[in-house]
C-alpha positions as CSV (number, residue, x, y, z in Angstrom):
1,X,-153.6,120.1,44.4
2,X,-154.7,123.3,42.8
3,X,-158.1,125.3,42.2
4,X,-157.7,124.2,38.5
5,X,-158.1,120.6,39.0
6,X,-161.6,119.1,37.4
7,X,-163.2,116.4,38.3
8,X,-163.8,113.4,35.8
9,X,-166.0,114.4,33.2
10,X,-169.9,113.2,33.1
11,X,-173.0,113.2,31.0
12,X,-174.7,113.8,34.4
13,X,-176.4,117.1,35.6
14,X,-174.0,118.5,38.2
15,X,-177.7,118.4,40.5
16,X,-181.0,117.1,40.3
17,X,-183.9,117.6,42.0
18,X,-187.5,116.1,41.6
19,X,-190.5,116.5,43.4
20,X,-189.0,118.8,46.5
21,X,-191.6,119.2,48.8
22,X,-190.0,121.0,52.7
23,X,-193.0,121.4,55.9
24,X,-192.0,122.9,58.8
25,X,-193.6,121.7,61.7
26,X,-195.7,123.3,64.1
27,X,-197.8,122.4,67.1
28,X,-200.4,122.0,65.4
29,X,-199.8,120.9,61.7
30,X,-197.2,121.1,58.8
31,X,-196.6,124.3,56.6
32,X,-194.9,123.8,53.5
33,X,-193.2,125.8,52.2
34,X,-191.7,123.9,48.8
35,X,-193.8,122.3,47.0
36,X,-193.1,120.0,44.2
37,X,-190.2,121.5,42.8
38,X,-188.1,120.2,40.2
39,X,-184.8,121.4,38.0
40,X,-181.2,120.1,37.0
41,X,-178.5,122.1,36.7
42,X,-175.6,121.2,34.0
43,X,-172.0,121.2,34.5
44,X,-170.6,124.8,33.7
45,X,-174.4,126.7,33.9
46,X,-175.3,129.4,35.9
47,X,-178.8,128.2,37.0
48,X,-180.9,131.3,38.7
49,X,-184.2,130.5,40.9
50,X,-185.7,134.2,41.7
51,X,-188.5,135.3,43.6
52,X,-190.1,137.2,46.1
53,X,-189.1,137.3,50.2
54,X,-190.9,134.0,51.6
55,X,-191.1,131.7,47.9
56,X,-189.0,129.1,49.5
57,X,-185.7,129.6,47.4
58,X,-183.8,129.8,50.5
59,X,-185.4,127.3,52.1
60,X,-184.7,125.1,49.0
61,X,-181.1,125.3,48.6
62,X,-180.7,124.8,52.3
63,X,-182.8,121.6,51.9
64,X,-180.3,120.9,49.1
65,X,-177.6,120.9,51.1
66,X,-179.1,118.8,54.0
67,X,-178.5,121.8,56.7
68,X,-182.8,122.1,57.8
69,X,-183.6,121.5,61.1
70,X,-184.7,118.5,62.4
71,X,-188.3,120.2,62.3
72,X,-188.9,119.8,58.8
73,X,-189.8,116.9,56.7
74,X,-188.2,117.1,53.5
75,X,-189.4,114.8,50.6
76,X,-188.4,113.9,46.8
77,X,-184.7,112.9,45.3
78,X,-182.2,114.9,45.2
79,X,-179.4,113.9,43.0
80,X,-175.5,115.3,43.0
81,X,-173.0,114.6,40.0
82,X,-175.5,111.4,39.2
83,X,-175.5,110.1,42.8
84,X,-178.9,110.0,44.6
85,X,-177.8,111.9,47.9
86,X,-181.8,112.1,49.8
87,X,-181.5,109.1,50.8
88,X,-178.1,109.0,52.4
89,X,-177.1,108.8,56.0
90,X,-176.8,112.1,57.7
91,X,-173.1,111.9,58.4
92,X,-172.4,110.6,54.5
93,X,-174.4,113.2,53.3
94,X,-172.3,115.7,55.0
95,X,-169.3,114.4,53.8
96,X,-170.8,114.1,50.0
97,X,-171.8,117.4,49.9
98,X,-169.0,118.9,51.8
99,X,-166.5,117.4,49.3
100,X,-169.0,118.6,46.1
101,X,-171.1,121.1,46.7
102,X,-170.6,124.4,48.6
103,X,-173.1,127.3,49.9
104,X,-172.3,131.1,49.9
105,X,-174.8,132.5,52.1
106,X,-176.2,136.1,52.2
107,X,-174.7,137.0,55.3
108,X,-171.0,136.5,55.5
109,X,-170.7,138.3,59.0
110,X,-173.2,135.8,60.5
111,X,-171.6,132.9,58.5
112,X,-168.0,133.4,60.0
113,X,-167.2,132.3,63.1
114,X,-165.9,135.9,65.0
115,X,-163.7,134.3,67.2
116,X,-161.6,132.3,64.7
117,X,-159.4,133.9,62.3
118,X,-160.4,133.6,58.3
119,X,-157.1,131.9,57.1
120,X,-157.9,128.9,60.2
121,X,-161.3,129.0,58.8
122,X,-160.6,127.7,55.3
123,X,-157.7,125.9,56.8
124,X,-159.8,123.9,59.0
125,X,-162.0,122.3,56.0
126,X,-158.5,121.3,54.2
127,X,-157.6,119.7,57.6
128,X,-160.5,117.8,57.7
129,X,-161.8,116.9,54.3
130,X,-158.2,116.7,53.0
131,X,-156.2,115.6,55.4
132,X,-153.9,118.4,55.4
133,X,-151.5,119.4,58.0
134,X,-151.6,122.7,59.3
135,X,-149.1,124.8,57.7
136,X,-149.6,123.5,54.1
137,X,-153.7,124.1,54.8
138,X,-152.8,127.6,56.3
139,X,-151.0,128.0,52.4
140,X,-153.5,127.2,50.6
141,X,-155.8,129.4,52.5
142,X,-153.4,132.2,51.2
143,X,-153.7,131.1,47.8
144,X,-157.2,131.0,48.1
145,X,-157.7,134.4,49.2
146,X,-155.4,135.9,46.5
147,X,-157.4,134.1,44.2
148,X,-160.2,135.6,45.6
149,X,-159.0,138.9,45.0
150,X,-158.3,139.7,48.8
151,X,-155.1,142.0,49.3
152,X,-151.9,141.0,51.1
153,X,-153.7,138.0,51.8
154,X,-149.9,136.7,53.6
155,X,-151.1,139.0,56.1
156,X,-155.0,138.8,55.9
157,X,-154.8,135.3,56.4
158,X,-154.5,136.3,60.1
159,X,-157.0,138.4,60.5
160,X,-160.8,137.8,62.3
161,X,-164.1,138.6,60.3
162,X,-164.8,142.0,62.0
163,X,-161.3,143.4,60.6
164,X,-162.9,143.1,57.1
165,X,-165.1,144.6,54.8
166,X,-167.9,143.7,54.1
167,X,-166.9,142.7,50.5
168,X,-164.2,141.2,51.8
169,X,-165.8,138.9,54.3
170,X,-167.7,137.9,51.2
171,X,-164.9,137.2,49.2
172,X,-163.3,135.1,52.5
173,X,-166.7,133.3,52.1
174,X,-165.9,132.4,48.7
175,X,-162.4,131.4,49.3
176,X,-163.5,128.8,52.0
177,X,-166.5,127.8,49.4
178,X,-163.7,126.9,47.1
179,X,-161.6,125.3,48.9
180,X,-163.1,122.0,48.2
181,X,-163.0,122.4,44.6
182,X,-166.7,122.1,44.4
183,X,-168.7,121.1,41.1
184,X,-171.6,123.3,42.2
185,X,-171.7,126.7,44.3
186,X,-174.9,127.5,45.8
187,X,-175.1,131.2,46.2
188,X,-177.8,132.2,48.6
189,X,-178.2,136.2,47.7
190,X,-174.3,137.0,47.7
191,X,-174.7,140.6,47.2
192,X,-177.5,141.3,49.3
193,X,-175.8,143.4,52.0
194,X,-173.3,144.9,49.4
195,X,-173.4,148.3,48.0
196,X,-173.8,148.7,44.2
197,X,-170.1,149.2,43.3
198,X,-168.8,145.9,45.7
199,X,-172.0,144.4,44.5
200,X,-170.7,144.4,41.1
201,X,-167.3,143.5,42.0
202,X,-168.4,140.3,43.6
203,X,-170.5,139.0,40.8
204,X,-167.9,139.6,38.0
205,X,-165.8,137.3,40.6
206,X,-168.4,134.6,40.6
207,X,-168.3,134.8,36.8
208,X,-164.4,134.4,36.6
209,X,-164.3,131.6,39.0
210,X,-166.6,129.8,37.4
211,X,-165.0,129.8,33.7
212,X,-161.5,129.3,35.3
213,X,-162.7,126.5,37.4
214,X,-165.7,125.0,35.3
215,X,-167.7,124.7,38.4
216,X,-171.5,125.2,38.0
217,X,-173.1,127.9,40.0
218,X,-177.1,128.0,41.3
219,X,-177.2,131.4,42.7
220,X,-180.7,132.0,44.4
221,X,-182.0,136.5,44.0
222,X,-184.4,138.5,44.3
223,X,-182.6,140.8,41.9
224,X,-183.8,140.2,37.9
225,X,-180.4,142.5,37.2
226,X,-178.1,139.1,39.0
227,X,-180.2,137.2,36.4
228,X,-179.9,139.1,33.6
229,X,-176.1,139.5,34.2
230,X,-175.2,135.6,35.0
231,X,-178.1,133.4,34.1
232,X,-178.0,130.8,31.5
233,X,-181.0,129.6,32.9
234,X,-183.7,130.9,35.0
235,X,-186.6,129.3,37.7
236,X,-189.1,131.9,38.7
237,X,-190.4,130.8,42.2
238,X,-193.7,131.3,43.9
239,X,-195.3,130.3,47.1
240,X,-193.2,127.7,47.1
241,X,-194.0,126.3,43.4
242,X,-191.9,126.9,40.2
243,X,-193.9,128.9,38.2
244,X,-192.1,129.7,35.6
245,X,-188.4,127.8,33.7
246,X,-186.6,128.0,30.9
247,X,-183.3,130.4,29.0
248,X,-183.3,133.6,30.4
249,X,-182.9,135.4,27.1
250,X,-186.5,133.8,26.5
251,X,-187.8,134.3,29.4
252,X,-186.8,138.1,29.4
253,X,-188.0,138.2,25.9
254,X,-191.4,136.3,26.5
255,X,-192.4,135.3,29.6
256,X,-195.0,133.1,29.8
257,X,-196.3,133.3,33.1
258,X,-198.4,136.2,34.9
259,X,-196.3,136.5,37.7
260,X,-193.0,136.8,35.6
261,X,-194.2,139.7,33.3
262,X,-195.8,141.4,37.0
263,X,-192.1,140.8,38.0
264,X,-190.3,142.4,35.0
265,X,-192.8,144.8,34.4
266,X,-191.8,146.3,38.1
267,X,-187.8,146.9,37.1
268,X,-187.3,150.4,36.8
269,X,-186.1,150.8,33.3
270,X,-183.6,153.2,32.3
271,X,-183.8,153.4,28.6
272,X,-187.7,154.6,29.0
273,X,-187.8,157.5,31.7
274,X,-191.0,158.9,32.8
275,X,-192.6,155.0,32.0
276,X,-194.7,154.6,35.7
277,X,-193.7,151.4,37.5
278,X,-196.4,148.4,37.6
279,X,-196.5,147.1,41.2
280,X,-198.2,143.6,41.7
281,X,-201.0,144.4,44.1
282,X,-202.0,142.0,47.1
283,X,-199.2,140.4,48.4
284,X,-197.5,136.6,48.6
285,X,-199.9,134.2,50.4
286,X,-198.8,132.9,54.0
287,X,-197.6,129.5,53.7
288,X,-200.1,128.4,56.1
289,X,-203.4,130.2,54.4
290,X,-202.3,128.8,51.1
291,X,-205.7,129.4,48.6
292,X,-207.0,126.4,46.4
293,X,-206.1,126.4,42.5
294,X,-203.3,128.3,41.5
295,X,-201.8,130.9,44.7
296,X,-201.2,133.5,42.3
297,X,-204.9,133.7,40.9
298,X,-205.4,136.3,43.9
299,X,-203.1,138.5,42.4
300,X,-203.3,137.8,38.6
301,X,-205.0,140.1,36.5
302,X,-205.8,137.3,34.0
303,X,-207.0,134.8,36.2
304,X,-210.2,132.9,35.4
305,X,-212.9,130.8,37.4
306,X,-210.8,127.6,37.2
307,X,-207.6,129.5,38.2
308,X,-209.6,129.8,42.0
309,X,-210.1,126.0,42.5
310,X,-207.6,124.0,40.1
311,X,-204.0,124.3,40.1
312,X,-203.0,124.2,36.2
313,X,-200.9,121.7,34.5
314,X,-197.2,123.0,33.6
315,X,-197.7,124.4,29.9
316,X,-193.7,122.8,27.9
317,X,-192.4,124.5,25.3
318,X,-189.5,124.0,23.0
319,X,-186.2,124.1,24.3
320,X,-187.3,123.3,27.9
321,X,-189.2,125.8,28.8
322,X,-192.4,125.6,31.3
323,X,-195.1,127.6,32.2
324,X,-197.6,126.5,35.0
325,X,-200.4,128.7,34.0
326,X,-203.4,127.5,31.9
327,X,-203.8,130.4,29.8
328,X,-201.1,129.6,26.5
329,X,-199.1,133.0,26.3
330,X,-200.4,133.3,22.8
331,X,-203.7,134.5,24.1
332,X,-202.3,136.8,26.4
333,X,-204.3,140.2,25.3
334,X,-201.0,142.5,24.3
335,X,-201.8,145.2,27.2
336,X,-200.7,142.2,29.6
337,X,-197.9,141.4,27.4
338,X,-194.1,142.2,29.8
């Protein structure tokens, strides 16, 4: 077995989701917090879902993976490698998406157990997924930390979570993510806890291992510099709703949606110094107070009467892209224009 191996090939998006709706329950009633969410991602693509603290993109990929609580109700079809997976058994499920999927979460420290050592970590999904026995899993959990770019990994392989970095833990977490040989990796804000220089390190990593490997990659930010760097494609997320989809070289270019250009207009740029940073005014709704119409109408400087009491239609534009705001961007006055 090695990292290299692919999977058979298929016409298939690597995922599908339709329709995702995710309530949490509470005493007294359900608060969702995804609502009606829908996207594929292809074999090989980066696939990006941004948006603000409290969207739901974290919240959707764990819902992906079938790891909510048992106090959610989580509706719609989720489908892996062309295989409906929603609908599975619990135990199956686990099994499915522990052979074909795996999630990289934002908080490696958290995400490792501290009194286990990494190599027994990754050893101990080889020994159960694969069978393995426990020196030839313990080998391969060398090769996968070398491959992760972890030093003397021979000896590393022995170590416990709180004798690494913090980029290194990170890079552990990646090594046990690929010991599977996943066709998708969900990355839940990788570099979150990172400083600038390891943040950068980690992401050119992601990129390498997924053109060695051919994996497909949904990595879920709050950082439109992740996107820019390793998008293909792009879902801008908010209050639980996909606002905004399509190529991120378009979407950069000419974003459609209100609360898109409010995003990019609020990157610092370095190319124009002295330009005053736009900040959105008002802030996200709570998931429980959610207004009627569109939930960004609060917020939007374009919003209209409609906009307070009728949730628009999703706008479609060539080459896939979708808007779901009912004024076309062609009539976007240009001081609005990102």
């Amino acid at each position: 077995m090695t990292v290299s191996t692919l999977r058979e090939p298929s016409d298939a998006p690597v995922l599908e989701v339709a329709d995702l709706d995710v309530s949490f329950r509470t005493r007294t009633d359900d608060v969702r917090v995804v609502r009606d969410l829908s996207f594929t991602v292809a074999r090989g693509e980066v696939f990006a879902v941004i948006g603000e603290s409290g969207s739901g993109k974290s919240t959707m990929a764990q819902a992906v993976m079938g790891l909510l609580p048992g106090t959610t109700h989580t509706s719609g079809r989720i489908s892996l490698c062309g295989q409906p997976i929603h609908n599975l058994a619990p135990a199956a499920r686990r099994r499915l998406c522990g052979e074909r999927m795996a999630l990289i979460s934002q908080d490696a420290l958290a995400a490792l157990n501290p009194c286990t050592t990494v190599g027994f970590q990754i050893a101990e999904t080889l020994m159960v997924h694969r069978g393995l026995g426990y020196g030839a899993a313990m080998r391969r959990a060398v090769e996968l930390l070398k491959l992760t770019g972890i030093p003397s990994p021979d000896e590393r392989v022995h170590h416990y979570p709180h004798e690494f970095s913090g980029g290194m833990r990170q890079r552990a977490l990646i090594a046990m993510a690929l010991a599977l040989e996943p066709d998708i990796l969900i990355a839940d804000e990788p570099t979150t806890a990172l400083d600038a220089t390891i943040k950068a390190q980690i992401l050119q990593l992601l990129m390498r291992l997924k053109r060695e490997l051919g994996m497909a990659v949904l990595i879920v930010t709050h950082d439109m510099g992740v996107v820019a760097r390793m998008a293909d494609r792009m879902l801008v997320m908010y209050a639980g709703r996909a606002v905004e989809t399509g190529p991120v070289v378009e979407v950069f270019d000419a974003p459609a949606h209100p609360y898109t250009r409010a995003l990019l207009k609020a990157i610092p740029r370095l190319d124009q110094p002295g330009l005053a940073l736009r900040a959105i005014s008002g802030a996200p709704p709570a998931p429980q107070a959610m207004p009627p119409g569109c939930p960004f109408h609060p917020r939007c400087p374009m919003a209209v009467a409609a906009c307070a009491s009728e949730l628009p239609q999703p706008i479609r534009f060539a080459g896939g892209r979708t808007s779901q705001c009912r004024i076309p961007p062609g009539e976007v006055p240009y001081a609005e224009r990102a």
